[in-house]
C-alpha positions as CSV (number, residue, x, y, z in Angstrom):
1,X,95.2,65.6,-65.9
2,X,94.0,62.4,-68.0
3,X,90.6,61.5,-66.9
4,X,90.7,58.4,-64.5
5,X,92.9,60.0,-62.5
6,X,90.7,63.2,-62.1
7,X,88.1,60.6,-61.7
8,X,90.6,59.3,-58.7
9,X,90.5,62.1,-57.3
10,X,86.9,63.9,-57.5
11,X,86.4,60.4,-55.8
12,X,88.7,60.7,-52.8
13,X,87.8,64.0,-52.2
14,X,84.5,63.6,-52.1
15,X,84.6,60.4,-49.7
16,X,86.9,62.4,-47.2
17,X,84.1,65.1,-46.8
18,X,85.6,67.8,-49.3
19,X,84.0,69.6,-52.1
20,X,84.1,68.8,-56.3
21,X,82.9,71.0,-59.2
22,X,81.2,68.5,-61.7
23,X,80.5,69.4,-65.1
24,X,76.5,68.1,-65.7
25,X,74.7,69.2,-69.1
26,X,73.1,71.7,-67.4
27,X,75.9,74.0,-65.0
28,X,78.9,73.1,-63.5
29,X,78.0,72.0,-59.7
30,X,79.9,72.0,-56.6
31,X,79.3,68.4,-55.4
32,X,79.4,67.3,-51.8
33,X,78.1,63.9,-49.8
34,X,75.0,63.9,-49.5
35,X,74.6,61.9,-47.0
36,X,77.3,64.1,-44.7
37,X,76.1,66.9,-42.7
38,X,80.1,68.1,-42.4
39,X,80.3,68.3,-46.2
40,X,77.0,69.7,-47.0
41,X,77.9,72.7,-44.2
42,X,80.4,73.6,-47.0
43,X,78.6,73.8,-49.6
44,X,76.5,76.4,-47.7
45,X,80.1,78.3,-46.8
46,X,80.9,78.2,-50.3
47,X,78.6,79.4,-52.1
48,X,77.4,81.8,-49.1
49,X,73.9,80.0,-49.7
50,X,70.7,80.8,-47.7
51,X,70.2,78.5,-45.3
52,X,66.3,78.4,-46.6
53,X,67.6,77.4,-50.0
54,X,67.3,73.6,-50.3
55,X,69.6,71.4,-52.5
56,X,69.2,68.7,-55.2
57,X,70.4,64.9,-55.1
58,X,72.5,63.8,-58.1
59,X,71.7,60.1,-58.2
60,X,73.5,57.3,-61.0
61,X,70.2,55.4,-61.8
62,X,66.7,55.8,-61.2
63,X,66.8,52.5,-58.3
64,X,68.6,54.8,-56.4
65,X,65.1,57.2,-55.9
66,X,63.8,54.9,-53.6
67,X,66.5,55.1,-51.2
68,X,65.4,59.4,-51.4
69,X,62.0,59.8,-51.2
70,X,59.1,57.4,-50.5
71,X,55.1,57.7,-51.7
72,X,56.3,58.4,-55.0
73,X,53.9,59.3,-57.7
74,X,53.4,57.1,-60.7
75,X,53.5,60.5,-62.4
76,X,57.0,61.0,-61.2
77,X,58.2,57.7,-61.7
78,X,56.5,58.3,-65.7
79,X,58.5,61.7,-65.8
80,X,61.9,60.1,-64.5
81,X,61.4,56.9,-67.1
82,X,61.4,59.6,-69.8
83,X,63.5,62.3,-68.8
84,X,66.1,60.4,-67.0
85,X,69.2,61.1,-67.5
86,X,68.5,64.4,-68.2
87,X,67.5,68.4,-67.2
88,X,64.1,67.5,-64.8
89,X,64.7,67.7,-61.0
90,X,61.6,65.5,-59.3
91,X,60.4,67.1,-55.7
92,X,59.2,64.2,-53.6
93,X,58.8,63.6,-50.1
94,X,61.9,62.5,-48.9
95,X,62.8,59.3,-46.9
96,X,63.2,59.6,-42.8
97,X,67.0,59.3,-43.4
98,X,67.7,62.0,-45.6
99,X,69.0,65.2,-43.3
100,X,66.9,68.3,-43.4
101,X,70.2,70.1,-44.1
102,X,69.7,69.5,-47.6
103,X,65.5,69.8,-48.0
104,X,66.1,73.2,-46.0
105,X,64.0,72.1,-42.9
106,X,61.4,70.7,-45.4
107,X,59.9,66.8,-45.9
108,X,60.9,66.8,-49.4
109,X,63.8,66.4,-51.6
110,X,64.7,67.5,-54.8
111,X,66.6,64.4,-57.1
112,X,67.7,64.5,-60.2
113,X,70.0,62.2,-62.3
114,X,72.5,64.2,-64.6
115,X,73.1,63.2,-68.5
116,X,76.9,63.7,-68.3
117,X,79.1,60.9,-69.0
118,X,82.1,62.2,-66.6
119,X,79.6,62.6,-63.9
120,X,78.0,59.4,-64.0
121,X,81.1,57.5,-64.1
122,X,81.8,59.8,-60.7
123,X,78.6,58.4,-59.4
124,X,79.1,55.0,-60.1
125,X,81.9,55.2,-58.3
126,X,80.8,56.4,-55.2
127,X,78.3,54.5,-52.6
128,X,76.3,58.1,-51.5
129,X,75.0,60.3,-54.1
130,X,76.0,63.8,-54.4
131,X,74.5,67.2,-53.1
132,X,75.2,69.8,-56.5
133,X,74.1,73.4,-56.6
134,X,75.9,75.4,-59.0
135,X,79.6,76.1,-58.9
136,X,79.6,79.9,-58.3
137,X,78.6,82.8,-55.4
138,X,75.0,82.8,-54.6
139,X,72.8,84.7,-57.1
140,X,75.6,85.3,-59.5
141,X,75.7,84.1,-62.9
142,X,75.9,79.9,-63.3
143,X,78.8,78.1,-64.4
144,X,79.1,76.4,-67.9
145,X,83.0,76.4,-68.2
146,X,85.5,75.6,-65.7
147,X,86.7,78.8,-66.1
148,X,83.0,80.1,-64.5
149,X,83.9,78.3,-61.8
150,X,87.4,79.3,-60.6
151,X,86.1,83.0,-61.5
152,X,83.0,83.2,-59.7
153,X,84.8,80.8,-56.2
154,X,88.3,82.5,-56.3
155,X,90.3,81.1,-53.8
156,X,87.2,78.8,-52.8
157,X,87.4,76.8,-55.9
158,X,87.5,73.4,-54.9
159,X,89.1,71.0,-57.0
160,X,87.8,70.8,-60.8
161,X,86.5,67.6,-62.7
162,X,87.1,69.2,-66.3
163,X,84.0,68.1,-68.7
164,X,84.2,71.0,-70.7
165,X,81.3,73.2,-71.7
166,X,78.0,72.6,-70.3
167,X,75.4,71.2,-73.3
168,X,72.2,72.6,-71.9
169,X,73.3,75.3,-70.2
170,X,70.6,76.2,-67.7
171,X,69.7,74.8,-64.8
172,X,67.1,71.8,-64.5
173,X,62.9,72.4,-64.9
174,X,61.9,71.3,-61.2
175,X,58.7,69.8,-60.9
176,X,56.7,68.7,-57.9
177,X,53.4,67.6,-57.1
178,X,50.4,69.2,-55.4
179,X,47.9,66.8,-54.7
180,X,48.7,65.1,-56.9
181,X,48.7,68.2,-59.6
182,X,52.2,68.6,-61.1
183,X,53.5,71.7,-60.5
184,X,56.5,73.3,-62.3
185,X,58.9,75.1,-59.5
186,X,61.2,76.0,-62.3
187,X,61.2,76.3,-65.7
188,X,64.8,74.9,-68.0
189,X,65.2,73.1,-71.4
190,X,62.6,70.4,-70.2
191,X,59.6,72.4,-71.4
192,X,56.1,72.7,-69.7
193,X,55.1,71.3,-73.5
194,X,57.2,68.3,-72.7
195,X,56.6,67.3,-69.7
196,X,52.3,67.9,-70.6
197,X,53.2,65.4,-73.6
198,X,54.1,62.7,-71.3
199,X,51.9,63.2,-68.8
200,X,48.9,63.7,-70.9
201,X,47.6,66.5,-68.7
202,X,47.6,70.2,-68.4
203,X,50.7,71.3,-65.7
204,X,50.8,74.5,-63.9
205,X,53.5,76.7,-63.7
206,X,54.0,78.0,-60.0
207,X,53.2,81.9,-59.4
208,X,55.5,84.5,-59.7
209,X,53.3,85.2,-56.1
210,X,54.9,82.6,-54.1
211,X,56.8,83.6,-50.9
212,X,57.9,80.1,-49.7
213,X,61.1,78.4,-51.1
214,X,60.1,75.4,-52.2
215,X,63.0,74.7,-54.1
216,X,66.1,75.5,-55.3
217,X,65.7,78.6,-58.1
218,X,62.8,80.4,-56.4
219,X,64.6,83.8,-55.1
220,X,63.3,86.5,-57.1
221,X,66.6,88.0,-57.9
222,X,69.5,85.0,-58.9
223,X,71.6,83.9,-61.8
224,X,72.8,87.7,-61.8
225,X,76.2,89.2,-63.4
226,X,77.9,92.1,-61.5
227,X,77.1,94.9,-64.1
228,X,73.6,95.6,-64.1
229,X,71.5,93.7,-66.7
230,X,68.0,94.9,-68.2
231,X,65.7,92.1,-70.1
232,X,63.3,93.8,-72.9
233,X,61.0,92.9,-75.6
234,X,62.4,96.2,-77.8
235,X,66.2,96.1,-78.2
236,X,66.2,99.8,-80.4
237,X,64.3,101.6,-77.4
238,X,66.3,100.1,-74.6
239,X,69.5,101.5,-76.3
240,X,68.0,104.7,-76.7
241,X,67.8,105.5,-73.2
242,X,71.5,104.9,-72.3
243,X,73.4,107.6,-74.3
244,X,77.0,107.7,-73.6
245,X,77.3,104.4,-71.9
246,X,79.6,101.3,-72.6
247,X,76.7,99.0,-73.5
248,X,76.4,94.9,-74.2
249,X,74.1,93.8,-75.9
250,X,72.6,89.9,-76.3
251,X,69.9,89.9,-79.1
252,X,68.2,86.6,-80.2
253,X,69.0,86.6,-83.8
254,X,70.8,89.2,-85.8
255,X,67.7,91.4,-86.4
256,X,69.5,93.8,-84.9
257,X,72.7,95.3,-86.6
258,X,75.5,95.7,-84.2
259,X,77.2,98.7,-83.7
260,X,81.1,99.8,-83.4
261,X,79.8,101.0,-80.0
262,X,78.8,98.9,-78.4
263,X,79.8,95.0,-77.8
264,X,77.1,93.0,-79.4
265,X,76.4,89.1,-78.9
266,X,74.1,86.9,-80.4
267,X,72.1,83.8,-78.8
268,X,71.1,82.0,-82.2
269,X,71.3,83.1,-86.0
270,X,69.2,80.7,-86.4
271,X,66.7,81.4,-83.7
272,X,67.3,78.2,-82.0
273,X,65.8,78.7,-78.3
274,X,67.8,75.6,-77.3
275,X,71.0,77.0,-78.9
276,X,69.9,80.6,-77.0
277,X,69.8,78.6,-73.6
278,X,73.1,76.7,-73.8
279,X,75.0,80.0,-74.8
280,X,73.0,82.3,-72.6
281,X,75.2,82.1,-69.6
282,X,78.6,82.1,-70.8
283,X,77.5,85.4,-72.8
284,X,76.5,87.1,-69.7
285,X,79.9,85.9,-68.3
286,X,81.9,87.6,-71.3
287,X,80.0,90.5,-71.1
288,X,80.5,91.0,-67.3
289,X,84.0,90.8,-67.6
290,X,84.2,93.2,-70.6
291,X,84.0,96.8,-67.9
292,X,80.7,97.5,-69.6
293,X,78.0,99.9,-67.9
294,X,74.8,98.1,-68.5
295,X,73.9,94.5,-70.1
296,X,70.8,94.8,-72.3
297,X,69.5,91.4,-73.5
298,X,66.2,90.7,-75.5
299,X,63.5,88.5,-74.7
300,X,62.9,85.4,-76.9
301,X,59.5,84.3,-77.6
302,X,57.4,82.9,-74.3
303,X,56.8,79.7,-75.5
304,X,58.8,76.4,-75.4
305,X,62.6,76.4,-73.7
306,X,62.2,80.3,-75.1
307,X,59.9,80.6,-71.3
308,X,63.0,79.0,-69.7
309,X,65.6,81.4,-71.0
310,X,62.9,84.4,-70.3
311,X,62.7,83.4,-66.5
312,X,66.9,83.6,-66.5
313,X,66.6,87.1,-67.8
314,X,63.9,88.5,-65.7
315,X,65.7,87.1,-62.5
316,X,69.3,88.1,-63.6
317,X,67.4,92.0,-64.1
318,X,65.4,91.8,-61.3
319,X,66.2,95.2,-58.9
C-alpha cells in the first residue's frame, strides 16, 4: 500500500475510535485516541493490559504539552527542547481534561513526541494526539518489525502503518520529577549521562524497591519471550549448566565463539551499546521462534544506553 493512502487510512481508523500500529524509533505502538475513553478501553482489551498500567501521549510538537499537563517544570520543558522528537517520555501532572483512563487513576501523564517521520505526518493529521503502548501481548517481547506485531496480536492485529524497522529499538527513558528532583522511571537510549548533561545536575534512577506504578515499564517481569531467558555476566558458565539442551545464545561481541550447537547471535561486533539496543529485541524474537529450550543472553557493560539494555534483560529473565 503506497504511503498516503496507508496514511488515509491509519487516519480514519483512528478518528472512528479503532486501533493503529505505528512504527516510532523506539517499538511499534498500538495507537488509539487519546482523548476517547471507547478507544483507549481497547487498547486495554488488546494488549490484555493492567488496568494499573498507565499509558503515554504521542504528541506532533512540543505546543501541544500544554494542552496535557500544566505546572510544568522548566527542567521538563529544557529536557523536551533537547530531546524532542526523540526516545524521553516527560511525567507531568496532567491537565483536568485528560481522562484518568490513561494516567491509570493518577494526576499525571506521561507525553512524549516520537522521532518517526511516518508517525508525525499521522499526527499532523489528526486534531487529538494518540495513546501508544507497544504493539504486542502484555509483558511479552516489544515490536520492532511489523512482523512483531501481527505475531505477538494474532487475530487482534489491528491495521498496520508499515515504517519498517524500529531505529532505537527500546522503549523511551521516562523521566519525572520529585520535588522538583528528576527522577528516571525508566531507563532507554536517552542515557541518565545525557539527560545529567543537560540538566547540569545529578538524576536519580528510581529503585528497583518501588511497589507503585508510576509509569508505564515498572512491572518487575515485562518485555519477556515465551522460552525462558536467563541474563548473565559469564556466558561460558551459564552454558555449562544446561547440558543437552537446545540453547540461544545473544553475546555482546564475538568474544565468544559460537558453537554448531547451539544458535548463536550477536548484539554488536563492534561493541556498539546503541547498535546492541536497536537489535536486542528482534534477536529475542528470532530466538523465541527458533523451538529452543532456554535463551542465554550476556550483560553489556552498566554504564551509558549499555544500563538501558541491562534493565531489558533482567526484566525479560525475571522469574
Amino acid at each position: 500500500m503506497a504511503k498516503d493512502s496507508a496514511l488515509e487510512q491509519a487516519v480514519r481508523l483512528l478518528q472512528n475510535d479503532e486501533l493503529v500500529a505505528i512504527p516510532t524509533e523506539t517499538v511499534y505502538g498500538l495507537a488509539a485516541n487519546a482523548f476517547s475513553d471507547t478507544a483507549v478501553e481497547k487498547i486495554y482489551q488488546t494488549k490484555n493490559r493492567p488496568a494499573n498500567n498507565p499509558l503515554i501521549v504521542h504528541i506532533a510538537n512540543r505546543v501541544q504539552l500544554t494542552d496535557l499537563a500544566v505546572n510544568i517544570p522548566e527542567q521538563a520543558l529544557k529536557l523536551a527542547e533537547h530531546f524532542w522528537p526523540g526516545p524521553l517520555t516527560l511525567v507531568l501532572e496532567k491537565a483536568p481534561h485528560i481522562s484518568k483512563k490513561i494516567t491509570a487513576g493518577k494526576n499525571t501523564v506521561a507525553v512524549r513526541m516520537p522521532n518517526h517521520e511516518l508517525t508525525l505526518s499521522l499526527l499532523r493529521k489528526l486534531d487529538f494526539p494518540l495513546v501508544a503502548p507497544s504493539a504486542n501481548r502484555s509483558n511479552h517481547i516489544s515490536p520492532t518489525r511489523p512482523e512483531h506485531v501481527k505475531e505477538s496480536l494474532g487475530n487482534k492485529a489491528p491495521f498496520i502503518l508499515d515504517g519498517g524497522s524500529c531505529t532505537k529499538g527500546i522503549e523511551s527513558t521516562i523521566v519525572g520529577f520529585d520535588n522538583g528532583q528528576p527522577v528516571i522511571y525508566r531507563l532507554g537510549t536517552v542515557s541518565k549521562e545525557d539527560i545529567e548533561n543537560v540538566l547540569g545536575r545529578s538524576v536519580r534512577i528510581m529503585t528497583k524497591e518501588s511497589k507503585e506504578v508510576v509509569t508505564p515499564g515498572m512491572f518487575k517481569k515485562h518485555y519477556s519471550p515465551k522460552t525462558p531467558f536467563i541474563a548473565t555476566h559469564d556466558l561460558h558458565s551459564e552454558i555449562e549448566k544446561h547440558p543437552g539442551k537446545k540453547l540461544g545464545i545473544i553475546s555482546f561481541t564475538t568474544s565468544v565463539l559460537p558453537t554448531d550447537e547451539h544458535i548463536w547471535k550477536v548484539l554488536s561486533p563492534g561493541r556498539d551499546p546503541m547498535e546492541a539496543a536497536s537489535r536486542l529485541y528482534a534477536l529475542m524474537h528470532e530466538l523465541d521462534g527458533a523451538n529452543l529450550d532456554l535463551i542465554i543472553a550476556e550483560y553489556l557493560p552498566e554504564q551509558g544506553v549499555g544500563a538501558s539494555v541491562n534493565d531489558r534483560m533482567r526484566r525479560a529473565s525475571s522469574k
